[in-house]
N, C-alpha and C positions, 0 to 999 in steps of 0.2 A: 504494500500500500504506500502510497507518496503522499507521503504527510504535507509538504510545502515545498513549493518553487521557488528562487531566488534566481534572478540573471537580471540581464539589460531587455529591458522590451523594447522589441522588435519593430510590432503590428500592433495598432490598435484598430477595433471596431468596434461598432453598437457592443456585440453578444459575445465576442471572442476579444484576448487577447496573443502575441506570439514572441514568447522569451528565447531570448540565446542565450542557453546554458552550454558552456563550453562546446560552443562550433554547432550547437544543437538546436533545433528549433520546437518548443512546445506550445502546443494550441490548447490556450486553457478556456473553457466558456464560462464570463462575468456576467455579471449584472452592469443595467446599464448605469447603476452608481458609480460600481468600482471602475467601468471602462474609464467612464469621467474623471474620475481621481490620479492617474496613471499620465505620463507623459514618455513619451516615446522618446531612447536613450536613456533614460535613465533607471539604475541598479533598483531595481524590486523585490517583494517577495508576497505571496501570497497562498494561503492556507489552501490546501484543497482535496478533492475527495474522490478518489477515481471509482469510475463506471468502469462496467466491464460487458456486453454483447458481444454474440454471438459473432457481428461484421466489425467490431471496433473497442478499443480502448480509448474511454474521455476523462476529461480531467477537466471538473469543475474548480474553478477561484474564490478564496473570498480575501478580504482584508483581513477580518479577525473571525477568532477560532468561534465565538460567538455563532456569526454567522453563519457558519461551516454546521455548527452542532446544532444551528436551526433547519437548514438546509437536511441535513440528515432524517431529523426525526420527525419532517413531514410527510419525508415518502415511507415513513410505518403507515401512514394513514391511507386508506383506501380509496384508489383513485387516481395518489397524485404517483407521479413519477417524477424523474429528473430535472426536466422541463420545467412542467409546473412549479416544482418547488422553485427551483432557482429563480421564477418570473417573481413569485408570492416574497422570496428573500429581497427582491431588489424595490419591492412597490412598496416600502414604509421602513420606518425605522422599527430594528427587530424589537424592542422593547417596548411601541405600543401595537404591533403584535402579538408578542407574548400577553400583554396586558385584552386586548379584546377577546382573546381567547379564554384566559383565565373568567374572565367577567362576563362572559357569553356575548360578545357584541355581534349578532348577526349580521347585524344593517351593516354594518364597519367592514366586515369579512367578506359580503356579499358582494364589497365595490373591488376588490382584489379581482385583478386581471383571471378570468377561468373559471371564478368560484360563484358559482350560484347557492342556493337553499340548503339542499341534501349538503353538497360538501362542508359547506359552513359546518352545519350542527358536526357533519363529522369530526372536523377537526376539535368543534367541541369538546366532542364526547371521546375521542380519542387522545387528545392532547394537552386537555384543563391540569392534570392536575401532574404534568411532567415538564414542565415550564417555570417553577421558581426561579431557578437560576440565573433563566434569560430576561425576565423579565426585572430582577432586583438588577444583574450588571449592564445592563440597554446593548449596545451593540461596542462595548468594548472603548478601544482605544478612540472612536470619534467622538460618542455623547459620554466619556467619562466624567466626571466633574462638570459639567454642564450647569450654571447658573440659570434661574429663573430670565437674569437680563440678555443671557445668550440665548437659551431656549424660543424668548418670543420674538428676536432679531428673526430668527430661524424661520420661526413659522413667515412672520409679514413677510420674507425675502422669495419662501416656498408657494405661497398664496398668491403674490404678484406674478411670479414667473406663469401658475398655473391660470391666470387671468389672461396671460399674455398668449395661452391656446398651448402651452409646453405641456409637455403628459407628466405623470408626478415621478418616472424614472429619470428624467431630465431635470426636474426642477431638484429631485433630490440628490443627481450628482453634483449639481451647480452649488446650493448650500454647502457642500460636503468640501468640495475643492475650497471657496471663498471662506473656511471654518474662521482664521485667522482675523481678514477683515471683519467679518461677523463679530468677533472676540473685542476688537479696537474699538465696538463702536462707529465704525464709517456711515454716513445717510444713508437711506433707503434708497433713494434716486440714485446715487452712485453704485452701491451694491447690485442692483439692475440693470444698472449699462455695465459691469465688469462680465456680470450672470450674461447678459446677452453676446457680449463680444466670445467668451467661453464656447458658450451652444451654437455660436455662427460658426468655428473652426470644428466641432464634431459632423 
């Protein structure tokens, strides 16, 4: 099993990334967060979880092992597969994830990319009550430490983007890259022309 990849990246796209590990090239498939976060040239590393079929070995990425361990224990639940899961990892932050789940938010669940009614209560009922973990640490090394005055920079920065027609994988790699500026304090109006100029070069 390959715990994690480190090298220089290659290739970036939406759904895949492509590291050169020693003369090597590995096709890892991100979420369209992580693609966002990632700069081309430059030394990475990223958690991940390999698939194994019958025509192929894949290797999904995450940033932290969070994710990874979210990633994982969706597809116990019936229904989802690789796919799905990884789509469901990159459409919120895992922590209010974990949290609709635990609190049965169906409406919440329901807006997840895939997930209609049955699936919902599934992962309710399959996954309530194996989620502490994720839900007290949020997604690791991004939302750690996260103050109330960066948390609601986050949201008005993620709520604008999504005003401006961006789907919410896009608005939440744009927060995720600008975490720093978020952090300083910069206007709104600014942080939405950096978030735009960002999403015009993907």
């Amino acid at each position: 099993m390959i715990a994690f990849v480190e090298g220089i990246v290659e290739e970036i796209s939406l759904d895949h990334v492509v590291f050169n590990i020693n003369g090597i090239g590995y096709r890892v498939f991100v979420t369209g967060t992580t693609s966002y976060s990632l700069q081309a040239g430059n030394r990475e590393r990223l958690y991940t979880q390999q698939h194994v079929r019958e025509d192929a070995i894949i290797l999904y990425g995450f940033k932290t092992k969070e994710e990874r361990e979210l990633f994982v224990k969706l597809q116990n639940v019936s229904g989802i597969g690789p796919k799905a899961a990884l789509t469901i990892v990159g459409a919120a932050p895992i922590q209010e994830l974990a949290a609709a789940i635990q609190s049965e938010r169906v409406e919440f669940l329901k807006k997840l990319p895939g997930i209609g009614q049955k699936t919902a209560q599934r992962l309710i009922i399959e996954l309530k009550d194996k989620l502490e973990d994720l839900a007290i640490s949020g997604s690791g090394e991004f939302f750690a430490q996260r103050g109330a005055p960066a948390a609601q920079a986050d949201h008005e920065l993620f709520e604008a983007l999504l005003s401006l027609g961006y789907n919410e994988k896009e608005a939440h790699g744009a927060v995720r890259v600008l975490t720093q500026d978020l952090e300083a304090g910069q206007p709104l109006e600014l942080l939405i022309k950096k978030a735009l100029r960002l999403l015009a070069t993907k």
